[in-house]
matplotlib code that plots the C-alpha trace (Angstrom):
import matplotlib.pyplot as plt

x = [99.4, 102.7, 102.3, 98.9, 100.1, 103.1, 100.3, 97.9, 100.4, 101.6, 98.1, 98.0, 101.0, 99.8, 97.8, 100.5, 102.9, 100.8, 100.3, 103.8, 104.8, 102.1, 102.8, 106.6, 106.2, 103.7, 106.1, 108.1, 111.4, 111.7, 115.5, 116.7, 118.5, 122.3, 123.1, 124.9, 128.8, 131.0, 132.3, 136.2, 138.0, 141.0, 142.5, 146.2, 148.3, 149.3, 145.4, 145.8, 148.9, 147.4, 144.0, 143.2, 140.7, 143.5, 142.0, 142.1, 142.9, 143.0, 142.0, 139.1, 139.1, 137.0, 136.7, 140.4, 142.1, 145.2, 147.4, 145.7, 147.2, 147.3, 149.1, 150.3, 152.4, 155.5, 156.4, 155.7, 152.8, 151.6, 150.9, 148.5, 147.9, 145.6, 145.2, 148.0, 150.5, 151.8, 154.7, 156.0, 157.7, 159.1, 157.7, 158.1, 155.7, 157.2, 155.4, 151.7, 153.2, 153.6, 157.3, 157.4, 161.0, 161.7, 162.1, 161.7, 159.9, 157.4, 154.9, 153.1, 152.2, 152.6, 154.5, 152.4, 153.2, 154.0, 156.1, 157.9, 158.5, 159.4, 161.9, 163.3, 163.9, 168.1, 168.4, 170.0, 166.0, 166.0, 166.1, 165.3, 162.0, 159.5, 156.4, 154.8, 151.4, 149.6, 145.9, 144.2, 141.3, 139.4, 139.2, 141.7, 145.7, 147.5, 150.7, 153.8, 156.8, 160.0, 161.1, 159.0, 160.7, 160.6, 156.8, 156.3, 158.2, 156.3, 152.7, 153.7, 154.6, 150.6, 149.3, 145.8, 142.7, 142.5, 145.8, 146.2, 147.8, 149.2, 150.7, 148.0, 148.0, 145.7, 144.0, 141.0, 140.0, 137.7, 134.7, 133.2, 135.8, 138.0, 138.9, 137.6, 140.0, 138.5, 140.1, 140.5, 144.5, 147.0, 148.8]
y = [-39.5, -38.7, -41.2, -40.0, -36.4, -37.6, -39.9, -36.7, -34.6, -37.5, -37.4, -33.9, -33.7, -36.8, -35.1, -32.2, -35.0, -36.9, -33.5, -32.4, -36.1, -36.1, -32.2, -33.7, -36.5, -34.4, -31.9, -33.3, -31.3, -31.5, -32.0, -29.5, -31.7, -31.4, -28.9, -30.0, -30.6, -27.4, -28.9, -28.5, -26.8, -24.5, -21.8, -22.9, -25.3, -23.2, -23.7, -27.1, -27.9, -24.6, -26.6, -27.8, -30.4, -32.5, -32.8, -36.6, -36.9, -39.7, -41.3, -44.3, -46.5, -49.6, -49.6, -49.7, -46.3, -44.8, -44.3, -41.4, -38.4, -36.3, -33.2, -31.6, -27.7, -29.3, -30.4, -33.9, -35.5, -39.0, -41.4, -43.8, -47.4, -48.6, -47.2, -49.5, -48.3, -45.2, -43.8, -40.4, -37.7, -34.7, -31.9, -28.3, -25.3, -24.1, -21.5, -23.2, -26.7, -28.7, -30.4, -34.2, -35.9, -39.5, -41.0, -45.0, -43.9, -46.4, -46.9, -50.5, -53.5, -55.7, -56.5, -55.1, -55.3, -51.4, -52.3, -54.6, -52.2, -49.5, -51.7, -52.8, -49.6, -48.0, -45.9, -43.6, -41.8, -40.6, -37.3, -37.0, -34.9, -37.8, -36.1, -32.3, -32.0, -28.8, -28.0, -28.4, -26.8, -26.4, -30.0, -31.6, -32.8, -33.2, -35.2, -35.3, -37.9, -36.8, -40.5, -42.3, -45.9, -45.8, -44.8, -47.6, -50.2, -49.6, -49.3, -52.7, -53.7, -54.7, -58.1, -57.0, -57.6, -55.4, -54.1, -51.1, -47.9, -46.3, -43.4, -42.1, -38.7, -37.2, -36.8, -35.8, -34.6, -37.2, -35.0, -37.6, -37.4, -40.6, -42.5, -45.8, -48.4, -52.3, -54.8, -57.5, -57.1, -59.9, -59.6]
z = [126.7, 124.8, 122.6, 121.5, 120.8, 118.7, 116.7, 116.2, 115.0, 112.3, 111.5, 111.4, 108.8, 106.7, 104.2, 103.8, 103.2, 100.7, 98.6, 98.6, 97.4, 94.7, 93.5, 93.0, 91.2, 88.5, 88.4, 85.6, 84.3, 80.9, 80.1, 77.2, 74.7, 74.8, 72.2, 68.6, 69.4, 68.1, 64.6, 64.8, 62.3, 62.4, 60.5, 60.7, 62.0, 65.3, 66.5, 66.4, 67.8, 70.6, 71.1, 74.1, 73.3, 71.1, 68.1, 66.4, 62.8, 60.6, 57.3, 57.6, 54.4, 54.3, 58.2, 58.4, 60.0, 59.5, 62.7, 64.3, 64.7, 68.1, 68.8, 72.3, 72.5, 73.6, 70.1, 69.9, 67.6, 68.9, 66.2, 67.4, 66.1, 69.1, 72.3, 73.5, 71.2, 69.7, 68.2, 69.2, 66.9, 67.3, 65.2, 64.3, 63.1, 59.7, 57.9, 58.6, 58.1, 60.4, 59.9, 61.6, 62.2, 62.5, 65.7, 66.8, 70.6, 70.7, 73.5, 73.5, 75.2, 71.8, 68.6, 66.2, 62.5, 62.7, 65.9, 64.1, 61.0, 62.7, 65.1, 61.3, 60.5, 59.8, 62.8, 59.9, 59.8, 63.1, 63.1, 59.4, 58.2, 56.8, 57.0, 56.4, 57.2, 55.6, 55.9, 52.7, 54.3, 58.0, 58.2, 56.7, 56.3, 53.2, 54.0, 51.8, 53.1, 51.5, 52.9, 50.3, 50.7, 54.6, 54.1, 51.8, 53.8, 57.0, 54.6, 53.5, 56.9, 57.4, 56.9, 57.9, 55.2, 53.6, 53.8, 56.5, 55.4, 58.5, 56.7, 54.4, 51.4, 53.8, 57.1, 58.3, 61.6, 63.8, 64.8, 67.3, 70.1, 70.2, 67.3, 68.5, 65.9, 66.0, 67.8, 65.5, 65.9, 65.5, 68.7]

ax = plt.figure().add_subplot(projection="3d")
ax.plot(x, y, z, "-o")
ax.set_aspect("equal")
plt.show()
């Protein structure tokens, strides 16, 4: 007798069931699309170095990139040739410059041909100002090197085709997230 009760009330709730499962599967949710990424730009060079979403600039010639540049507060700009190896510097905010000192703290799992020019380099540098980066405008870096022949030396350093410039005029801020460099490196 049990077991007929328990199959009349299935019964009983099969049609309910059947509607509810139909009436969810027509009610379709349209997803709103995503809305347009905020553009980054900045008015100085305290936002950037302030901004919490570490900003990516670089210069992209002929599919090549320049290292990438990537700033944290603490003073240190990361130079970065892949995601396996970057160079650190120390830096300082000079009237809306940004001032970038030499320094030979490398961070990488191979001997790249930057590795290898910067490894080559007279330890006299270190310490030195090579590099001040000023915003030309919202977007972009202009760089002057007050070291031109270490510049040159390590912009000669690279035996890639076409020929790699690490330390480019200018920089330009990556809008897409992560610079994403190619892989064809001689390791």
């Amino acid at each position: 007798m049990n077991k007929l009760k328990y199959l009349f009330i299935l019964l009983a709730l099969l049609p309910a069931t059947l509607w509810a499962q139909e009436k969810s599967n027509t009610d379709v949710v349209q997803n709103e699309p995503d809305p347009p990424a905020k553009r980054l730009s900045f008015k100085n060079v305290a936002e950037i170095v302030a901004d919490s979403s570490y900003s990516t600039w670089a210069e992209v010639k002929d599919g090549r990139a320049s290292l990438a540049l990537r700033f944290d507060d603490a003073g240190a700009v990361l130079a970065c040739y892949s995601s396996e190896c970057y160079l650190t510097f120390p830096y300082k905010l000079e009237e809306n410059k940004i001032v970038v000192y030499w320094d030979v703290d490398i961070d990488t799992k191979y001997d790249f041909d930057i590795v290898k020019a910067v490894n080559q380099t007279n330890k006299k540098y270190i310490g030195q100002l090579f590099m001040i980066l000023e915003l030309v405008n919202d977007t972009t870096f202009k760089a002057t090197y007050p070291l031109p022949e270490l510049i040159r030396k390590i912009n000669n350093s690279s035996t890639e085709k076409p020929r790699r410039t690490f330390f480019p005029d200018q920089y330009v801020i990556i809008q897409q997230g992560y610079l994403l460099l190619s892989e064809n490196r001689t390791k």
